[in-house]
C-alpha positions as CSV (number, residue, x, y, z in Angstrom):
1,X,30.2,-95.8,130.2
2,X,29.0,-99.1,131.0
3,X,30.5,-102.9,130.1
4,X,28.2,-102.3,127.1
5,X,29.9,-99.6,125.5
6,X,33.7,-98.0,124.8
7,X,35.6,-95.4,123.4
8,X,37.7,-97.8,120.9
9,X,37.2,-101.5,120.8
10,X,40.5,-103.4,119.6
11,X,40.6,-106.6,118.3
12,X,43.4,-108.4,118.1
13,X,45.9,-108.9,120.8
14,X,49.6,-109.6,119.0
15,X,52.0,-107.1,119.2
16,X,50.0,-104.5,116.9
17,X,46.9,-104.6,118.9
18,X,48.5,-104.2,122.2
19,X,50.6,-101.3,121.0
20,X,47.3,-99.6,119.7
21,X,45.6,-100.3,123.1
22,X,48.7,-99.1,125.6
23,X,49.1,-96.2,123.2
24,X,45.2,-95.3,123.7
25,X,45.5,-95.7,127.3
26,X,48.7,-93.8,127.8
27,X,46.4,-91.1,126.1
28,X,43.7,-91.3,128.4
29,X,41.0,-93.2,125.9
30,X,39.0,-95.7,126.8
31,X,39.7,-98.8,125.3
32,X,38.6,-102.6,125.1
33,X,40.8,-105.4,123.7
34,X,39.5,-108.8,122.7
35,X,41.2,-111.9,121.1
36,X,39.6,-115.0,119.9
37,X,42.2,-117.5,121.3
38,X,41.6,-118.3,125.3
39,X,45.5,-118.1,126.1
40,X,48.3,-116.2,124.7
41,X,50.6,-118.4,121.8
42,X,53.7,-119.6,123.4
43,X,55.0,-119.1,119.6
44,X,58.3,-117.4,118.7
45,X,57.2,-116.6,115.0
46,X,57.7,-112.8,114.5
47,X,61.1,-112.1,116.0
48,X,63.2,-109.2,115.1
49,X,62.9,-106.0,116.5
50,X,63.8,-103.1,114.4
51,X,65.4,-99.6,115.8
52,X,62.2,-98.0,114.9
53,X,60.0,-100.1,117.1
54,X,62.3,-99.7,119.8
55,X,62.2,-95.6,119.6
56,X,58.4,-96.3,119.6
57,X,58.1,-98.3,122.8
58,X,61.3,-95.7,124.4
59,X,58.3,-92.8,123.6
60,X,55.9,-95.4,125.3
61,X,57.8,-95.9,127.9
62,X,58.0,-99.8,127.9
63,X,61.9,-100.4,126.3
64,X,63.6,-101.3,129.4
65,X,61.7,-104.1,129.6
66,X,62.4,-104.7,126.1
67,X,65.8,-104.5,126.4
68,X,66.1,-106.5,129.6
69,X,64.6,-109.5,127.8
70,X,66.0,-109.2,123.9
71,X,69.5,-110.4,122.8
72,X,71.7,-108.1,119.5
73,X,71.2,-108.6,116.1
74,X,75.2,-108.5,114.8
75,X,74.6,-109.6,111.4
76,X,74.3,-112.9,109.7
77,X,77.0,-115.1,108.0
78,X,76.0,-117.1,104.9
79,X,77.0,-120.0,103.6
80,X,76.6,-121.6,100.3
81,X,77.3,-125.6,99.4
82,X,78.8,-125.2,102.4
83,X,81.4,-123.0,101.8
84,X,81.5,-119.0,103.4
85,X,79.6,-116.2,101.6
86,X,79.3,-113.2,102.1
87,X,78.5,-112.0,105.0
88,X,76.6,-109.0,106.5
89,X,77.4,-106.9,109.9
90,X,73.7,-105.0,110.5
91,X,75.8,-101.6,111.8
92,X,74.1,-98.2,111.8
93,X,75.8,-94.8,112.4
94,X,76.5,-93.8,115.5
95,X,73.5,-91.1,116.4
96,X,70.9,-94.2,116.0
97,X,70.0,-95.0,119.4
98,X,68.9,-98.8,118.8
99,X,69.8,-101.5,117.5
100,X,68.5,-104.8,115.4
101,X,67.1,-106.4,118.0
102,X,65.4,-110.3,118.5
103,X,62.6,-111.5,121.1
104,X,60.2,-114.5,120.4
105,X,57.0,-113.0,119.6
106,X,55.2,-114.3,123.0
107,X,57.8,-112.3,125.2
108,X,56.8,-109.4,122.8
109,X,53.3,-109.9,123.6
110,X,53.3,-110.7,127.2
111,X,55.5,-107.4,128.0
112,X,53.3,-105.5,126.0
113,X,50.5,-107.0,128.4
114,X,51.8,-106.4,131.1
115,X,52.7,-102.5,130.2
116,X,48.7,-102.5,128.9
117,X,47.6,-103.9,132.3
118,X,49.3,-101.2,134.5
119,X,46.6,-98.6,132.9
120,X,44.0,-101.2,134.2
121,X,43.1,-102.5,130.7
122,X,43.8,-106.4,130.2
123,X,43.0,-108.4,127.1
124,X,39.3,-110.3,126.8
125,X,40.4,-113.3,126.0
126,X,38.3,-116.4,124.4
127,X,35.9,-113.1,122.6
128,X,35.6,-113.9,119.0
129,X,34.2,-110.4,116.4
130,X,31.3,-111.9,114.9
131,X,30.0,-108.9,113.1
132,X,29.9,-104.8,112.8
133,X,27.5,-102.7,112.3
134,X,28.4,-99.2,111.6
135,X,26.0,-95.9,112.6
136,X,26.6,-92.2,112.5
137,X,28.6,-92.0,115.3
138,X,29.3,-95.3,117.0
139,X,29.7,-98.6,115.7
140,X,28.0,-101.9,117.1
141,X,29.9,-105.0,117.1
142,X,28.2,-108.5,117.5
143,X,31.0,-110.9,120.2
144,X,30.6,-114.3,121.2
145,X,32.0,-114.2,124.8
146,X,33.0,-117.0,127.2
147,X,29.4,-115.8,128.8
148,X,27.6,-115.8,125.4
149,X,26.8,-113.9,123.0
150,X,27.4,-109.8,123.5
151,X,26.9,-106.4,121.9
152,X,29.6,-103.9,122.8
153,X,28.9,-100.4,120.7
154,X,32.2,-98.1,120.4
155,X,33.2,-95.1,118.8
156,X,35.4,-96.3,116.6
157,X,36.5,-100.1,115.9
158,X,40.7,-101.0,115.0
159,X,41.1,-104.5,113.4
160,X,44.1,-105.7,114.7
161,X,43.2,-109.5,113.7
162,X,45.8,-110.5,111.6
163,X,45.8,-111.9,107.3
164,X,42.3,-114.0,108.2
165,X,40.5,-110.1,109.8
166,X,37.3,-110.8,110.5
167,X,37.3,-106.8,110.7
168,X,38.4,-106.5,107.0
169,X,35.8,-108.9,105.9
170,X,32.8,-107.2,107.6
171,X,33.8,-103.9,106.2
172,X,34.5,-105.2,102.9
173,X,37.7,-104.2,102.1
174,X,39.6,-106.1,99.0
175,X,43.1,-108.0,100.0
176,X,44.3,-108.3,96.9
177,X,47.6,-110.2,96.1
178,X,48.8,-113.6,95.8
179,X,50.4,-116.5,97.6
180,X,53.8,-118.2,97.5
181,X,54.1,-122.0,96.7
182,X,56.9,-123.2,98.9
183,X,55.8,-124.4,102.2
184,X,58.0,-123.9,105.2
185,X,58.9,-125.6,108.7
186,X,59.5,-123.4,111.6
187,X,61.6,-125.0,114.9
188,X,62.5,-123.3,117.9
189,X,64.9,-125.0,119.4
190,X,69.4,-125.1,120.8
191,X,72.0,-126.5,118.3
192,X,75.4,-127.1,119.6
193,X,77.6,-125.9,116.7
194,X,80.5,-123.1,117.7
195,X,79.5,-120.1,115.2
196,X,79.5,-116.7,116.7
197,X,76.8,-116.1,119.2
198,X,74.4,-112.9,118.0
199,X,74.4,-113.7,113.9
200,X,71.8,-114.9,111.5
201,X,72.8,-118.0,109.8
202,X,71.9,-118.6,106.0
203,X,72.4,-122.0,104.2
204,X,71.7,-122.1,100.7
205,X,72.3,-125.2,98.6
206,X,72.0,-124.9,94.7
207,X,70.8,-126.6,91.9
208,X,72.5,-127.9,89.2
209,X,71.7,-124.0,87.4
210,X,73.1,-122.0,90.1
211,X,69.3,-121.5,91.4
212,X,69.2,-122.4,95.2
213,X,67.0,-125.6,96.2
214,X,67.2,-125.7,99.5
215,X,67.7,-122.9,102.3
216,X,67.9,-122.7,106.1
217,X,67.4,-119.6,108.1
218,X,68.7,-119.2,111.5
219,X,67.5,-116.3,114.0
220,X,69.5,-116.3,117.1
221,X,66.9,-115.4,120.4
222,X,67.6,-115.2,123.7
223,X,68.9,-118.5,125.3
224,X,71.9,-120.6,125.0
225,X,72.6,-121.1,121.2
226,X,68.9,-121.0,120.7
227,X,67.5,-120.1,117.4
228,X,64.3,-119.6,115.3
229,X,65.2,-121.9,112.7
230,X,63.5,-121.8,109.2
231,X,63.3,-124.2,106.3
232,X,61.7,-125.8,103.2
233,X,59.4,-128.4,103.4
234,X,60.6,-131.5,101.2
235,X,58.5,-132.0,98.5
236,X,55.1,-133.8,98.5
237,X,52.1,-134.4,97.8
238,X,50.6,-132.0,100.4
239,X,52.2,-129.3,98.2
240,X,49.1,-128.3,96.8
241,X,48.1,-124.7,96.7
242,X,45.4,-125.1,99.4
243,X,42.4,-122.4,99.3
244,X,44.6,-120.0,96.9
245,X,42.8,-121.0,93.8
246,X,39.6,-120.1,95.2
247,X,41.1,-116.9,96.7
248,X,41.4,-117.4,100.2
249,X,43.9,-116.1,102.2
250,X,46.9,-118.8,103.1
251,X,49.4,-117.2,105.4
252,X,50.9,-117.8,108.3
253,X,50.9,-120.9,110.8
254,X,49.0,-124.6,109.4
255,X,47.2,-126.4,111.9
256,X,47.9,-129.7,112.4
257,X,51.6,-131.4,113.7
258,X,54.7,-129.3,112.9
259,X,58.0,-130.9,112.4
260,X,59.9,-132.6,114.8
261,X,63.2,-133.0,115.8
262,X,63.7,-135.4,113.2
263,X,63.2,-133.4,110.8
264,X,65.1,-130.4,111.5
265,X,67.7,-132.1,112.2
266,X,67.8,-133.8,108.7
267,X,67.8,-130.0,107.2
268,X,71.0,-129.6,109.1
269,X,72.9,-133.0,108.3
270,X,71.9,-131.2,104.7
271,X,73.4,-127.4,104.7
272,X,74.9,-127.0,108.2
273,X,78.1,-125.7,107.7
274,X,79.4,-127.6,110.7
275,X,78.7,-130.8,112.5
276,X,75.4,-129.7,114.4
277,X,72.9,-131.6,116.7
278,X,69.6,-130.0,117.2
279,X,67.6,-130.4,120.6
280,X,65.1,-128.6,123.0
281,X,62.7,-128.0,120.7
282,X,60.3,-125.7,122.3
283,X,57.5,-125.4,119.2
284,X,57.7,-126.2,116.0
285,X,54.6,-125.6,112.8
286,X,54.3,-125.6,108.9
287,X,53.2,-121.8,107.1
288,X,52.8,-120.5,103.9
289,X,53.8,-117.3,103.2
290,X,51.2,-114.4,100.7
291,X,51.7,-111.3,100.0
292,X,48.8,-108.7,100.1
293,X,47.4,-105.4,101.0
294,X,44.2,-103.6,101.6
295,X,42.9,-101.5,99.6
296,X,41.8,-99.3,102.2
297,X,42.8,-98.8,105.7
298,X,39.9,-97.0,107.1
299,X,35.9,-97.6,106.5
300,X,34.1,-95.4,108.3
301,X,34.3,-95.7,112.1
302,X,36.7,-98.7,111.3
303,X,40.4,-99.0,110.8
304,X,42.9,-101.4,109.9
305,X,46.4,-101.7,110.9
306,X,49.4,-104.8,110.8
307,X,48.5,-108.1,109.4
308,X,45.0,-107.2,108.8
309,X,46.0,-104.3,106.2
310,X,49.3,-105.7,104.3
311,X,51.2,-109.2,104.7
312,X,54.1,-110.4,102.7
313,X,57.7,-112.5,103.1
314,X,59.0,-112.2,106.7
315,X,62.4,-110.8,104.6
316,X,63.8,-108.6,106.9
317,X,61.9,-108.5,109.6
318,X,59.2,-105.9,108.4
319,X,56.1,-107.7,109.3
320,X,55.5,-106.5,113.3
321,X,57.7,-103.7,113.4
322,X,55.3,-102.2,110.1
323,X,52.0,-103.2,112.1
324,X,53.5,-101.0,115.2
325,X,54.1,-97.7,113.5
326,X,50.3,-98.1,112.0
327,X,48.7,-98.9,115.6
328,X,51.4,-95.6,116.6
329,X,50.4,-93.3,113.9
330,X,47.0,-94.0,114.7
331,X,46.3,-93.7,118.3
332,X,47.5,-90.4,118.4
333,X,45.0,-89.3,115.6
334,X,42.2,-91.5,117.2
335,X,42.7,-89.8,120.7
336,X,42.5,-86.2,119.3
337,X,39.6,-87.0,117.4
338,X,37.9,-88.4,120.6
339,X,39.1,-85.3,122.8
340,X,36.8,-83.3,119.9
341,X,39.9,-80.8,119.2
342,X,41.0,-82.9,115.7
343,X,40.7,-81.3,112.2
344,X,37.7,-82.4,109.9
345,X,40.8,-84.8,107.8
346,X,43.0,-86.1,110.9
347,X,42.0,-89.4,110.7
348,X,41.6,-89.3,107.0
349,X,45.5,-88.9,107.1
350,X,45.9,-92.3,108.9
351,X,45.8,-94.3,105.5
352,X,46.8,-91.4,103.4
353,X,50.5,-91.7,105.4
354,X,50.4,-95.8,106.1
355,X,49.1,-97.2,103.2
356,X,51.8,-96.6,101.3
357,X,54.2,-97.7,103.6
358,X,52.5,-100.7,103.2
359,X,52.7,-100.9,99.7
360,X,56.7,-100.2,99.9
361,X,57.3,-103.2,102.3
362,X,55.3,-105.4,100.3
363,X,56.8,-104.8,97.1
364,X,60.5,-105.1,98.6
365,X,59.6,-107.8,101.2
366,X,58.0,-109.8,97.8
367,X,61.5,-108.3,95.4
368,X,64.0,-109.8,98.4
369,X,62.2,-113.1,98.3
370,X,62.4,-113.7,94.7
371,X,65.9,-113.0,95.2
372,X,66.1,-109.6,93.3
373,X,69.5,-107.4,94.7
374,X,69.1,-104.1,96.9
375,X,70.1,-101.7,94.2
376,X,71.0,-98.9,97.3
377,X,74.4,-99.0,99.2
378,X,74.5,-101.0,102.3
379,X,73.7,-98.1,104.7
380,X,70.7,-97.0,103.1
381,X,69.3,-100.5,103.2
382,X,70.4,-100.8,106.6
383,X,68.8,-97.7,107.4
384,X,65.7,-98.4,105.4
385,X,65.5,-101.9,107.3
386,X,65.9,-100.7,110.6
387,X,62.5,-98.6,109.4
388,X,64.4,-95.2,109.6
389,X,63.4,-94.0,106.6
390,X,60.4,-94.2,106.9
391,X,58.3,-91.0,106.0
392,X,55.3,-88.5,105.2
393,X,56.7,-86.2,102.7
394,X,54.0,-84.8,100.5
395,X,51.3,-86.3,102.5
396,X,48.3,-84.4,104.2
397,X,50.3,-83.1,107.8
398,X,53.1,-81.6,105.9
399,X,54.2,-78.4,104.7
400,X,56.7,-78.2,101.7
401,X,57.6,-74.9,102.0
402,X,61.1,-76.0,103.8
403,X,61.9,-78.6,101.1
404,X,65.2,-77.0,99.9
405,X,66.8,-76.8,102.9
406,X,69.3,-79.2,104.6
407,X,68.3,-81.4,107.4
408,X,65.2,-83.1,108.0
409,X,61.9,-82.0,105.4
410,X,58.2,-82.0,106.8
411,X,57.1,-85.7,106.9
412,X,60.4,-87.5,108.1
413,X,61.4,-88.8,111.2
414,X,63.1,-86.2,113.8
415,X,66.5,-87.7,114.4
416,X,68.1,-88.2,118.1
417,X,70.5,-85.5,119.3
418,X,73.0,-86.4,121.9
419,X,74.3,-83.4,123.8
420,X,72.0,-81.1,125.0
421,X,72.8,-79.9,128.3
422,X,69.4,-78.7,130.4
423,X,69.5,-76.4,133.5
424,X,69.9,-78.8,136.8
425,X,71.3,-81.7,135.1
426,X,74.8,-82.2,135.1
427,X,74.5,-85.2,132.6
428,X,73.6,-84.9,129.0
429,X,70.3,-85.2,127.1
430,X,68.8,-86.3,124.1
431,X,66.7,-84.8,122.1
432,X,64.2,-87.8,122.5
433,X,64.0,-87.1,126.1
434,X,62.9,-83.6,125.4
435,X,60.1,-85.3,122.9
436,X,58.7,-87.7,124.9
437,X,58.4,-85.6,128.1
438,X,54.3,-86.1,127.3
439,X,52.4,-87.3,124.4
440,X,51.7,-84.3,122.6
441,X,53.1,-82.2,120.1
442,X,56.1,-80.8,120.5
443,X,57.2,-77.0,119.2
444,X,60.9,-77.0,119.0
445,X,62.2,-72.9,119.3
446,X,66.0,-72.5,118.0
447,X,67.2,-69.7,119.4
448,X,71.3,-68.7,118.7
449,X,73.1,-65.3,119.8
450,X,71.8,-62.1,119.7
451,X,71.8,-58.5,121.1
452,X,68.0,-58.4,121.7
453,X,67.3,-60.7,124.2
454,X,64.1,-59.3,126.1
455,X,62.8,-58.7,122.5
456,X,63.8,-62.3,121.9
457,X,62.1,-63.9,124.4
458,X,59.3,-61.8,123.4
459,X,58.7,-63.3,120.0
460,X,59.5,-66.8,122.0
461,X,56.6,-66.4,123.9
462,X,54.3,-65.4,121.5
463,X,55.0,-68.2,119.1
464,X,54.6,-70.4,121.8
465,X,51.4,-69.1,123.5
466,X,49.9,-68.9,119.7
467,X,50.9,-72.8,119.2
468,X,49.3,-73.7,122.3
469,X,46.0,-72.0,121.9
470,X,45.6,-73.5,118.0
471,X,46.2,-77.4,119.7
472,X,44.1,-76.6,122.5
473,X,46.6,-77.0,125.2
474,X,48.0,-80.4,124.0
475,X,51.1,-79.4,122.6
476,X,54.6,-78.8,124.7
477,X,57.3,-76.0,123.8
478,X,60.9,-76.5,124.4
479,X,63.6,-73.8,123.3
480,X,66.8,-74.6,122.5
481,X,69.8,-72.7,122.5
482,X,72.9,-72.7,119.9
483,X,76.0,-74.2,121.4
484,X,77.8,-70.5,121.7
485,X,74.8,-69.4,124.0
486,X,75.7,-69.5,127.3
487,X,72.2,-67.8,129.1
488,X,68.4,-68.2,127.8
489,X,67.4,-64.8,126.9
490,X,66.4,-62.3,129.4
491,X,63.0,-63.0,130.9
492,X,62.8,-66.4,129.1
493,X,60.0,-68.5,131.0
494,X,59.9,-71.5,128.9
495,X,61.7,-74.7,129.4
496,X,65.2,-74.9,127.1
497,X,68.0,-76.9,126.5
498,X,71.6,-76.1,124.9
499,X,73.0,-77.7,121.8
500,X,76.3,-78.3,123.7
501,X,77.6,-80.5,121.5
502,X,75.9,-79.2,118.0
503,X,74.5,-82.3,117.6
504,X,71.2,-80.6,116.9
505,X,72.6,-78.1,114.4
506,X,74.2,-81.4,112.3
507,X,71.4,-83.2,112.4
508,X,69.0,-80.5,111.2
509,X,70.8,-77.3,110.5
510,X,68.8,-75.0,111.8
511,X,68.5,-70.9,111.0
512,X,68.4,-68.9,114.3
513,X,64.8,-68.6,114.9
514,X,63.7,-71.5,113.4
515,X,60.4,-73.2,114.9
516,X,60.4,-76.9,114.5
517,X,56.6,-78.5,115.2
518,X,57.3,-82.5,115.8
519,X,54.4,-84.5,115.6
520,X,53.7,-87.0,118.9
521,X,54.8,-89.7,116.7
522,X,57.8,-88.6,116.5
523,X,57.9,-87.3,112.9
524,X,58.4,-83.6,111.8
525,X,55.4,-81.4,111.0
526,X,56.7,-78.2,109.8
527,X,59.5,-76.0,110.3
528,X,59.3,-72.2,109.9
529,X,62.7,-70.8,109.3
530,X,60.9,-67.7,110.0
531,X,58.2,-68.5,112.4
532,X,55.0,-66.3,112.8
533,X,52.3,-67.0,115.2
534,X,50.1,-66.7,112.1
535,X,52.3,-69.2,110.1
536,X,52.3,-72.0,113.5
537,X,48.5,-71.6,113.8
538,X,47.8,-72.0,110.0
539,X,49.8,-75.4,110.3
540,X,48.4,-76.4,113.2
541,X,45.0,-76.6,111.7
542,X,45.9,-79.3,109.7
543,X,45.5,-81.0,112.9
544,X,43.5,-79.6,115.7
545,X,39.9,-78.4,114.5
């Protein structure tokens, strides 16, 4: 190819965009990334990182950086008139390997960069989308470059761009939804009071009918007793709806001066629940906050994924974390469909499995902000904030067949496994380690005690070599023995693992024999309790053409 053409042209280069790209060019796609703005944002608005995205970025291999750079999320403490709520410890059970996380959106960006850049691909900055133009097989896109004007024609175009997409708007898709009135002022700065390092802090003051009036949100980030502070812009004149009556998008940051110290520090005189001085202020703006979603998330040869597909209330973090597992349930779709080896629907499935992920956050982002109660107990909102349960059931990948039975169904997310003891290791494994050993498909073999081990290994093989010819090659085959096994079965020449611990048979209570096909997003395919090469290929064709 030439600097006139490319497999897949991002645009957009926050956190979604730069996932998509490092995920396409961990895959071996060609890839071009392009951002409007001539500089990075030294911004810290998107800030918590869910245990999701971090199991994302561990498959990725980019969370050590991560996790250098990102301070805990304990929980937050809440105050009312000044006075203690309650408060809220953000703890998850023990076989989750991450944790709530928080990093100022630029450090999100600039290690995501960075990771993008060591497969020689680095953002084309100051390169504004002026227009597509779709054809059979490639689509043309119209840029205006720092050297001029450019045509750049790509297989396949992801808009990236955020709630203003010029993407969505030159493939017509409808953002429908609505905007909130209250304005907001965001400050990053270091307040000196002596609550616990780690926590959220939420001030509410109320009204004279118990309705609160007046809030400030506190989000610790790395530093000392630095926090992403958020809070209501007094009252005013420049109230006014602006742009929402004639339907334009308002969301996100306002140009223009943001608060300054001044100013935040008057919100704390107000709710803080102890003396506080404010200072340091690294950046500060005004936003507006909507909430809408696309009505579709694919057009052709184009695709939408994070802000450009679905915006709502930053409530609990959802925003980014949501926009990665779209630009991570894509690129694994786009890649195959590029290789030539995907099924006629693959990429069909994209916003048959996101889009109503979507529609979920929004409607509970929008419920939390109009101050409607979590009806679930506290560790299935933990769990469903943390993005955990997020899943596919019932959509296009996944077979039903195993619905009755315990553990996890087709469509959810494969859970870590601690325990597993491999052959020249004399440490344990997880079972993420044995998933992320490449980017493919996984085919999980459970394999417990028996008399007929040569027959065994047998069938092993022949499940296996049928799974790899149906994915043409791009799919990876681990066996793994029950706990009471002490040797692989005779003449067994795949790769396997014990279930030492039986962390694996808790988690997903398997039946001897039992084939487990996990997706290379990490989510669960199929599982055959009673695997036939017949029954593996016939899934897989879901998938590979």
């Amino acid at each position: 190819m030439d600097d006139t053409e490319t497999e897949v042209l991002v645009v957009g280069a926050g956190p979604v965009g730069l996932t998509a790209a490092a995920e396409l060019r961990r895959r071996g796609v060609g890839c071009r990334i392009v951002d409007r703005l001539d500089r990075p944002q030294p911004y810290a608005k998107a800030v918590g990182l869910q245990p999701r995205t971090l199991e994302v970025w561990e498959a990725m291999g980019l969370v050590g950086r991560v996790l250098d750079e990102a301070v805990p999320l304990l929980g937050q403490l809440t105050f009312v008139d000044g006075r203690p709520g309650p408060g809220l410890e953000l703890e998850l059970p023990a076989e989750v390997p991450y944790r709530f996380a928080a990093l100022p959106q630029d450090t999100t960006e600039r290690l995501l960069a960075e990771y993008l850049a060591g497969f020689g691909t680095r953002v084309e900055r100051g390169t504004e989308l002026l227009g597509l133009e779709q054809g059979d097989d490639r689509v043309r896109a119209s840029l205006d470059t720092p050297d001029g004007p450019a045509e750049l024609s790509a297989r396949y175009v992801l808009g990236c761009d955020g709630a203003h997409s010029r993407v969505r708007r030159a493939i017509g898709v409808d953002f429908a939804g609505d905007a909130f009135p209250e304005r907001y002022m965001l400050g990053d700065v270091e307040v000196d009071w002596d609550l616990p390092g780690g926590y959220g802090v939420r001030c509410l003051r109320r009204s004279g009918d118990g309705t609160p009036d007046d809030v400030l949100v506190c989000i610790p980030l790395p530093g000392h007793r630095r926090y992403r502070m958020s809070m209501l812009v007094p009252p005013g004149p420049e109230d006014a709806a602006d742009g929402v009556a004639a339907g334009e998008v308002v969301h996100g940051l306002a140009g223009g001066q943001g608060p300054g110290l001044a100013d935040i520090q008057a919100v704390l005189d107000r709710l803080s629940p102890r003396p506080a001085t404010a200072g340091a202020l690294r950046w500060s703006s005004v936003f507006r906050i909507s909430h809408r979603l696309a009505d579709r998330y694919r057009v052709g040869r184009v695709f939408l994924a994070g802000d450009a597909a679905h915006i709502h209330p930053p409530t609990g973090a959802q925003g980014l974390n949501t926009g990665v597992q779209d630009a991570y349930n894509l690129a694994w779709k786009l890649a195959l469909a590029l290789r030539g080896a995907a099924a006629d629907g693959l990429l069909d499935s994209y916003h048959a499995e996101r889009h109503p992920v979507g529609a979920e956050v929004v409607g509970r982002t929008v419920r939390h902000a109009r101050g409607e109660a979590d009806t679930e107990d506290l560790t299935t909102v933990l769990l469903r904030q943390a993005q955990l349960l997020v899943n596919y059931r019932g959509g296009p990948l996944g077979d039903e067949g195993d619905a009755t039975g315990a553990g996890p169904r087709a469509g959810d997310r494969v859970p870590d496994c601690a325990g597993l003891e491999r052959p020249l290791t004399a440490f344990p494994q997880r079972l993420f380690d044995l998933l992320r050993a490449g980017p493919n498909h996984v085919l999980l073999l459970y394999a417990g005690a028996g008399a007929d081990g040569a027959a065994r290994a047998e069938r092993l093989h022949a499940l296996a070599d049928a799974a790899r010819a149906a994915a043409h090659g791009l799919l990876d085959v681990q066996v793994l023995l029950a706990g009471g096994v002490a040797a692989p079965p005779e003449g067994l020449l795949l790769p396997y693992a014990r279930d030492a611990a039986g962390a694996f048979r808790a988690a997903c209570a398997p039946a001897d024999g039992e084939a487990f096909l996990v997706r290379p997003d990490g989510y669960l395919g199929t599982r055959l309790p009673d695997p036939t090469p017949a029954a593996l290929t016939g899934h897989l064709r879901r998938t590979f053409r």
